[in-house]
FIKOL-736224 format. One record per atom (N, C-alpha, C, CB): residue in one letter; x, y, z. Coordinates in steps of 0.02 Angstrom, whole numbers, plus 50000, padded with zeros to 5 digits. Glycine has a CB too. Layout:
FIKOL-736224
AXYZ
...
END
This chain:
FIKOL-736224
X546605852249480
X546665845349508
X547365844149532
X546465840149455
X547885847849498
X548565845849525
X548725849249584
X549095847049479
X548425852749594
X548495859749649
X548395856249706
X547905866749644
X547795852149711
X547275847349761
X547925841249759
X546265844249718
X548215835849734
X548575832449746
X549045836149789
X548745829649695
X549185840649757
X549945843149782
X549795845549869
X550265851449724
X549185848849870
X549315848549958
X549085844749990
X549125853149997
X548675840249971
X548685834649994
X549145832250020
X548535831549964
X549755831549991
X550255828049984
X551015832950050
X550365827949884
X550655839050037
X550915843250105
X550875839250148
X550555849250130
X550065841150167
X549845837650221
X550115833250278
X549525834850198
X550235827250231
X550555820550245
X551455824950294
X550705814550140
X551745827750218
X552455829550267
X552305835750287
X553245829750230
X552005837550345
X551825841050361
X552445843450402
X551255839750378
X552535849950447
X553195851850486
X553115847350569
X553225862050497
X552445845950564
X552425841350628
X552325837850652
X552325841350656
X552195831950584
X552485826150572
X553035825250563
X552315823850538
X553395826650544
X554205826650517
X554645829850588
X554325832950435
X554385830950631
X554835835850691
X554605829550756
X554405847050710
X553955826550761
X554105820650813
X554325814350781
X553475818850858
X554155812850710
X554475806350695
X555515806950697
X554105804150603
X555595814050663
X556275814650681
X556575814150781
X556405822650644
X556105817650806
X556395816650865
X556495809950927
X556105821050888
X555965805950873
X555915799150909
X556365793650883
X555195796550906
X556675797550825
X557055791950772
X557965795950820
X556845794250639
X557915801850803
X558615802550851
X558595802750942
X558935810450826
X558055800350971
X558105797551023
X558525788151035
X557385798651039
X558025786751006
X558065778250987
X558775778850969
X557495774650916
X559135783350916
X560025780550899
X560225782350962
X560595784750830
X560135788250992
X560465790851054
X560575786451114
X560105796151076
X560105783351105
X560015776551177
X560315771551162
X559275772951197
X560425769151080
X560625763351035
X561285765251075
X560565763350939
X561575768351049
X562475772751040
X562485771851104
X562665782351010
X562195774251146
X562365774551234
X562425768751262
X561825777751280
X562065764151252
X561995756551269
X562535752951243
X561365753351243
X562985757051169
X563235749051132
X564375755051179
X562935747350964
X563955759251170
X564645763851185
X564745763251259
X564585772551162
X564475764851298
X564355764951371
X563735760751403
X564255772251388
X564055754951413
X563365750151442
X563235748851522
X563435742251412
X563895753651561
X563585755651635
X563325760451636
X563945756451687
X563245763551590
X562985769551610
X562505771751648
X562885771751574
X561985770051636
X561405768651687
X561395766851739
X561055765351676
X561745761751750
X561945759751821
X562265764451854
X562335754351825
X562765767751818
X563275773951876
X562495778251883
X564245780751823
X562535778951846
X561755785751854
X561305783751897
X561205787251783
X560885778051909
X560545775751955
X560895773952007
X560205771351936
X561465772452027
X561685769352097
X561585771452150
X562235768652107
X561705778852149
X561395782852218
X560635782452198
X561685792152231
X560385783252177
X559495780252203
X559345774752223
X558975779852155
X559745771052193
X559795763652224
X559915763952302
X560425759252189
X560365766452311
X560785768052367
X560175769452421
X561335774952351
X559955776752417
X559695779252434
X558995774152447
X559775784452401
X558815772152403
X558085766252434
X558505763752470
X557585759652381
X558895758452465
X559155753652509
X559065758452604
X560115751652473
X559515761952600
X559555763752660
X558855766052697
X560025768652658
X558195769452653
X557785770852668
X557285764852694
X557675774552624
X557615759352666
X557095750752685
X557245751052728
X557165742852659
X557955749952770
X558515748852817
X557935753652874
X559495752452789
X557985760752864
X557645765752929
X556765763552948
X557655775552895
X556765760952888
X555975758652855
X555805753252920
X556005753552755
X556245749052929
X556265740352929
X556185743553007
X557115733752894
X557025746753052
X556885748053098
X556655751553151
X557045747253097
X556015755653102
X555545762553112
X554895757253157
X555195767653013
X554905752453101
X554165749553127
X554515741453147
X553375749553050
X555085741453155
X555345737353215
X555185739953303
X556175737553201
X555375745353299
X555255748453349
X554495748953384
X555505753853332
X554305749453350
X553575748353372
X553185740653385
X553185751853318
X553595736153350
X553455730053376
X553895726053433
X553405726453322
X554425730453434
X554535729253514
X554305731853551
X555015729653541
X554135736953555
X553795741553603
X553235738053633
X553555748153570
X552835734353570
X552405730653591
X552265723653629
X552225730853553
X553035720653603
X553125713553641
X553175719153724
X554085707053608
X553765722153736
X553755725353792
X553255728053843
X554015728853778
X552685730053786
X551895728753828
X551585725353848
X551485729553816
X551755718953804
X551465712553804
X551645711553877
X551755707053748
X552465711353883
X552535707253939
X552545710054010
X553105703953930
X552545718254012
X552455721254059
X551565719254084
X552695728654037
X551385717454038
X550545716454066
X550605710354075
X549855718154016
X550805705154064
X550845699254087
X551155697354153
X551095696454045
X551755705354182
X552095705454251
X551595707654293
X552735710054257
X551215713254282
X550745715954303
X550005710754342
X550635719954242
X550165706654277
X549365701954308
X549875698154366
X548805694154231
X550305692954341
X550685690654394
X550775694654473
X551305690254362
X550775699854458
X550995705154521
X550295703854551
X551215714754502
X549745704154529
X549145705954544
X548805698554581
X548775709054473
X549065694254524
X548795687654564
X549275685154644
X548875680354498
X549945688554632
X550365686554715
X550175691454757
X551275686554720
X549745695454726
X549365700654795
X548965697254808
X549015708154787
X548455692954809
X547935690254794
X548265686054819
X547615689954736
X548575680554819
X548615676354846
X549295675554935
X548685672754782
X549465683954918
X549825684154983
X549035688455036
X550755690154971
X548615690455017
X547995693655049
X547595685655069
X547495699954983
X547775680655021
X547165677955044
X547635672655111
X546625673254968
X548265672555092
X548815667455152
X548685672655217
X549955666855125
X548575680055202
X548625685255269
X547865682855296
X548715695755247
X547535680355274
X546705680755285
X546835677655329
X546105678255238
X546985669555302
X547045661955335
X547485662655392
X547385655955282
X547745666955401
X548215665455449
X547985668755511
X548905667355428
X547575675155489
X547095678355542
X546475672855561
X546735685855507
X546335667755500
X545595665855544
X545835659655566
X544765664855497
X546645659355579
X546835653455622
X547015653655677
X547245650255602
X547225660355684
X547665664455744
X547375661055818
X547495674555741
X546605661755807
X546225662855859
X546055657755872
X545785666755858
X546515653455919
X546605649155943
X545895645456001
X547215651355964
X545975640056019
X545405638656068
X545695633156141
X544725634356016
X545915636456185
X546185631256236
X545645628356284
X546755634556283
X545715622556292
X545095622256342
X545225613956378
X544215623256292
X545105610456425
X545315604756441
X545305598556391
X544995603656493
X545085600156329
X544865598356276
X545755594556230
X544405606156242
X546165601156223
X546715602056210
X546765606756162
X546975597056199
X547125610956126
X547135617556085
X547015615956008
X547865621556095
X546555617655986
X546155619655913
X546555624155891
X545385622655913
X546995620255827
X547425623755795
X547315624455729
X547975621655805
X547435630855699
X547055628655620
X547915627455580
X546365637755570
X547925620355510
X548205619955470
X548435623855422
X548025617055459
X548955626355436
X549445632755391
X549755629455327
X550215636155443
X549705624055319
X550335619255260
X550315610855264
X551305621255286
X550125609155213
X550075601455220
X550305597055169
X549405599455229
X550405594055154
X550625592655086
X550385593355023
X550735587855085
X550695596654974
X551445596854947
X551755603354971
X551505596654862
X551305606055017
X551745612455035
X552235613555077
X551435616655053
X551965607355134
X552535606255199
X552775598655166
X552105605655300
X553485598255189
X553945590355180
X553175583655171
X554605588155287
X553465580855138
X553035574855143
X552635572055203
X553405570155126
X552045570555213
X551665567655256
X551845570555330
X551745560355248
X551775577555337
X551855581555394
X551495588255383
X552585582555410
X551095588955452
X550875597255458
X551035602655481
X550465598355478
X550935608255444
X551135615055517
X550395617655502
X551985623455502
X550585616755587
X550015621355626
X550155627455657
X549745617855680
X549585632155670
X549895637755684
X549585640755747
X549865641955627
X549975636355806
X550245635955863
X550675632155884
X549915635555895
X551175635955930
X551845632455966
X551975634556020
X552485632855936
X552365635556045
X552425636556148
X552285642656168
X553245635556189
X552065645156140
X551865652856161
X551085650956173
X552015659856092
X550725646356133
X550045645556165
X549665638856187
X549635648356122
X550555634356223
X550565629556259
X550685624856221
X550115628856293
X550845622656139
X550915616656126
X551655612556144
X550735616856060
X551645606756144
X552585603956172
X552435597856139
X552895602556277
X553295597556132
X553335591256102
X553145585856123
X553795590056090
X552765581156082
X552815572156082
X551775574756116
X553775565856171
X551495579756089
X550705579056110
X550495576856054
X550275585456133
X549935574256062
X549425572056005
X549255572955946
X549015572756014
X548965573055901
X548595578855867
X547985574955857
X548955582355794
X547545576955829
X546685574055829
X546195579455773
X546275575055930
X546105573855724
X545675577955685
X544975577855688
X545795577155627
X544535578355648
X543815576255668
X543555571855681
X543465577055641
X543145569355701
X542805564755724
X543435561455791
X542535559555654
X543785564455841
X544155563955875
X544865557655869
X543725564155920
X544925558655772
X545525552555752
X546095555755742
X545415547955683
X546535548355775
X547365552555793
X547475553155703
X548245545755851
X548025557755694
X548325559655636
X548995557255627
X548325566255631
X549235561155710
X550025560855708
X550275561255780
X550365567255665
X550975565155769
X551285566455842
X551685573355821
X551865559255877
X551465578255875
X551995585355861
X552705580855891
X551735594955922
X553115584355816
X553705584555839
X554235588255824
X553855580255837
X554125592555817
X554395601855834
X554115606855837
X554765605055796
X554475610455894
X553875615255910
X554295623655891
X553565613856011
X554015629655862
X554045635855880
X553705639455923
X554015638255842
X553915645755937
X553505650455970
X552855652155953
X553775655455970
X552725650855879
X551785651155860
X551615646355796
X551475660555832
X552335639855794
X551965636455732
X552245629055762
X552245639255639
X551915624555754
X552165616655749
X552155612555704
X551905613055784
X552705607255715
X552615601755668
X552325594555676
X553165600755648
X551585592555634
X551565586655657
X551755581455615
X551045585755679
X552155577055631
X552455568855601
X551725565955575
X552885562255678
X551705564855537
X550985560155518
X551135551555555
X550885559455407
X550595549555565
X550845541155576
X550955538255510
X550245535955615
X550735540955439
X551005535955387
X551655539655350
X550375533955327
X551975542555394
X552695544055390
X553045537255368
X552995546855463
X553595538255310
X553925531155310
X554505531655359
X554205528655232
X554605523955386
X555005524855447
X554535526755522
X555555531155428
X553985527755518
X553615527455579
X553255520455598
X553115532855575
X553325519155667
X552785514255670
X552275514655729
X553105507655671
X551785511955739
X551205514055768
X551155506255808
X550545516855709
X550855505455879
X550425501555869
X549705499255884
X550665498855877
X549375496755875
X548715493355878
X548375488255852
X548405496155867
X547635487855841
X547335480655835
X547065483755786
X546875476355892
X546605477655752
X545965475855689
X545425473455712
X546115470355635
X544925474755690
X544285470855704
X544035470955770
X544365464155688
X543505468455794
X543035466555853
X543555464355905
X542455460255834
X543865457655857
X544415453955910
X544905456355946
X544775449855884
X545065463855918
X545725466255954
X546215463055931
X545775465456025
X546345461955864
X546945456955843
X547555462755826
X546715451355764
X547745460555869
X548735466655890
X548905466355820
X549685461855954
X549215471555808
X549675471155744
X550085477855755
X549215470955664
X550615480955725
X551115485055714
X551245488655631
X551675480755737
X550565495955659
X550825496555593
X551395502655568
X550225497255555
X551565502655514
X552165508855487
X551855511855431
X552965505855459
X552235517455431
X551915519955369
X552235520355318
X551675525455373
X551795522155255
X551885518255190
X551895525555157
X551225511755163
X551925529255171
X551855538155139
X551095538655109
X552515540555059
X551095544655092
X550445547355056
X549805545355090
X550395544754982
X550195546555150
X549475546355199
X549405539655198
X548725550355172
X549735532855191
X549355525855220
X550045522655262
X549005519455144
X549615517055284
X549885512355326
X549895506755289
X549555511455385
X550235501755320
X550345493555321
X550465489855373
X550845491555286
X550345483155362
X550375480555435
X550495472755408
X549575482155489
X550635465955439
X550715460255404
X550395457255469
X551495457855372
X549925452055457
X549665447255503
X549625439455474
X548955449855523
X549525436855517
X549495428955513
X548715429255477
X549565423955603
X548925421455407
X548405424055361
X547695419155392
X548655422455267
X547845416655447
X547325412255487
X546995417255537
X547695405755530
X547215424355524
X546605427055586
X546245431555541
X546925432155665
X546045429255484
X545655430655466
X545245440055440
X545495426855507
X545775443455450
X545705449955440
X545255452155382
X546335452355434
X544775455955366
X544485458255288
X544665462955280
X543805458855268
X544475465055203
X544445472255193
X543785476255231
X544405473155113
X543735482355260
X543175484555265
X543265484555380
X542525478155208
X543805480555407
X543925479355474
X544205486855490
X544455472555489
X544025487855545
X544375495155573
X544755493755615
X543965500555605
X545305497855597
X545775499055647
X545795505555676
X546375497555625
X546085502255748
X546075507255814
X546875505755866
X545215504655869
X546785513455863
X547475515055911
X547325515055995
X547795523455889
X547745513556046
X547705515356120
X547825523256116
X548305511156170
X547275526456154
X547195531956177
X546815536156246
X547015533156132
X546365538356260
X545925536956313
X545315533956264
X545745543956363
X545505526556286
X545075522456256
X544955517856175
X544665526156264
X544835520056143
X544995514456076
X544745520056018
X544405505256075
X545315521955994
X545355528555939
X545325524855868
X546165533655947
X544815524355824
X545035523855755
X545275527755734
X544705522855716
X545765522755697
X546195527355641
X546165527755580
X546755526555638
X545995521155543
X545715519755488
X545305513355477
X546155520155449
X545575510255403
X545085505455401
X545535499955348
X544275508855371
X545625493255326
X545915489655297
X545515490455223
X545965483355336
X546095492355174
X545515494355101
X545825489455060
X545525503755055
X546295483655094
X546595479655024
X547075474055065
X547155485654958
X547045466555063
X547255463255081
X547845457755037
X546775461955105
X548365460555045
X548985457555001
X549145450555032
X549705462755004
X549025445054988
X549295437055022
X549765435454952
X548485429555040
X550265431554980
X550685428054922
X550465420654960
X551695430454914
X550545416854904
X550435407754940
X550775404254977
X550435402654899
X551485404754946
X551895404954993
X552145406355040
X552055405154989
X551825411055065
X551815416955116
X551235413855180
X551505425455071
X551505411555253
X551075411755303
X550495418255343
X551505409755342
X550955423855298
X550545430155316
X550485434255253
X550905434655374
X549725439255275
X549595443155222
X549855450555273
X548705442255188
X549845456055202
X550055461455205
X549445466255201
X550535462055159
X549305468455257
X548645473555246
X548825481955265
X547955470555306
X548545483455194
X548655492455172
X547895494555191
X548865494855067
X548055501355248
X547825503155290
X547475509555288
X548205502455324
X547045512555241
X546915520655216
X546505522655281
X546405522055130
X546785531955301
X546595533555358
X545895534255347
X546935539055386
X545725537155418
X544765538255413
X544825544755395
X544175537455494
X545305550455389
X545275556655371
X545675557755308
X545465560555424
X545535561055260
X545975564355217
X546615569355227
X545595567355186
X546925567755249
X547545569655296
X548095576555249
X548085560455312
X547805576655169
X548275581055128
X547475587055108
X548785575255040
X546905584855149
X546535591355148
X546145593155231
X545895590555079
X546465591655272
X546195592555345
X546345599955349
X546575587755410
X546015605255388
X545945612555392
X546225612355461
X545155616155380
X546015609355536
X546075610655580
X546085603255614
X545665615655592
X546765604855666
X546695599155715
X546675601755805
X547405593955697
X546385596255852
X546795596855923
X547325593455926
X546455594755982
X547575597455978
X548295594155996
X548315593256050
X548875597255985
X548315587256110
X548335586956186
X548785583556207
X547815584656217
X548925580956270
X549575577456289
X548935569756301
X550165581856379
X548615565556278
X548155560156300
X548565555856357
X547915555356233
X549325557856391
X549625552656421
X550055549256390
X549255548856442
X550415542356416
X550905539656358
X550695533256349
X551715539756373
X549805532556354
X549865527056284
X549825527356209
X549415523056286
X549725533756189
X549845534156110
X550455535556105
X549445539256069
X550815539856138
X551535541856137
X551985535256135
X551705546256204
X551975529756196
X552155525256199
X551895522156118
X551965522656264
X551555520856107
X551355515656032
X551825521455982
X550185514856002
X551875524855985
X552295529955929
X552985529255912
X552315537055951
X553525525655867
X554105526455890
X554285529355801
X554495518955934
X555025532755780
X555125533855712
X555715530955722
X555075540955678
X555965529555648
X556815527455640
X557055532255608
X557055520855602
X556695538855582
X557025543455559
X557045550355587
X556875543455504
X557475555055601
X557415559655619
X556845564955621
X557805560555601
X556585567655676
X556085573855654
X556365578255623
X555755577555705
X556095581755584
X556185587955539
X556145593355601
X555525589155473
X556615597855602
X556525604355637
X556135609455653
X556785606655625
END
């Protein structure tokens, strides 16, 4: 029975138990002692790994930097690209227009010119057309849009493009009548394509009266869409919208009608060149 205690009791201190509990007990002082004796230590020892990540974030950061510029740089090369693509496109479709205007029409009629620029593309309340003295147009002729209503007056000319003055040029004035009666009035223009005119508030003018210019014969031009009276005032102020849409007209004639529209035409401001 003592024999049985006794190795039992081996057992327990066995050589390998006693060889990792010793080696974990003189680890633990070894680290104690190192820490209380030398407490950078670790740090000097780790610094170059430290080091070493750091700089590796750094190549890291601008490895796949690079690639996201690369990509804004795609971005925007394809965004030059469409741009490029849409001013082809829209210099093909100005080359189109300008071919299916070219082809002019002279005839005792006066020359069928097609609209190259109208506003906001040409100066305010003026057109180019695309004919000028090379296929007979001159200064101070007509112009005439559909339904055979004046617009304007050319007043500069090139070798294959003109300019026409609109009549609701500000600083232009026009003249003619209202209504059935032929009631005279003088009108100017007010920009953006209208007129004005002031009459005595006893002749009776409405909204809805047409007005007409001297031409061969009695040209509407528009129509009275709004009648301004103050009370005090012996006359009202009547705003004058044309019979044509004058900032989307495609094509006009241009003839010399003589000088009674010319005559009714006068500006206080210079023509544009």
């Amino acid at each position: 029975m003592k024999r049985t205690f006794l190795a039992k009791r081996n057992a327990l201190l066995s050589r390998a138990n006693v060889s990792w509990g010793t080696l974990a007990l003189a680890l633990a002082v070894f680290f104690l002692l190192l820490r209380l004796l030398a407490p950078n230590f670790f740090w000097y020892v780790f610094t170059p790994a430290f080091r070493m990540s750091d700089a590796l974030a750094v190549r890291s950061s601008a490895f796949f930097s690079s690639f996201k510029n690369a990509a804004t740089l795609a971005q925007q090369n394809e965004a030059l690209s469409n741009q490029n693509t849409a001013l082809s496109l829209q210099n093909e479709a100005l080359q189109q227009k300008m071919e299916s205007v070219s082809g002019l029409v002279k005839d005792d009629g006066g020359i069928t010119a097609g609209v190259v620029a109208h506003p906001p593309e040409s100066p305010y309340d003026t057109l180019v057309i695309a004919a000028g003295s090379e296929e007979g147009v001159t200064s101070g002729m007509e112009a005439f849009g559909e339904g055979n209503v004046p617009v304007g007056v050319v007043s500069s000319v090139l070798p294959h493009f003109s300019r026409i003055t609109l009549f609701s040029t500000p600083g232009v004035s026009l003249g003619g009548w209202v209504g059935r009666a032929h009631l005279p009035l003088l009108m100017r223009g007010a920009g953006g394509g209208a007129l004005y005119a002031s009459v005595s508030r006893s002749a009776g003018v409405a909204v809805g009266d047409i007005v007409s210019v001297p031409g061969p014969g009695s040209l509407p031009i528009g129509a009275i869409v709004r009648v301004d009276s103050d009370p005090s005032s012996p006359s009202v102020t009547l705003r004058i919208s044309p019979a044509l849409n004058l900032f989307s007209i495609t094509w006009v004639v241009v003839r010399d009608t003589g000088a009674a529209l010319r005559g009714a035409f006068s500006s206080t401001t210079p023509m544009l060149p």
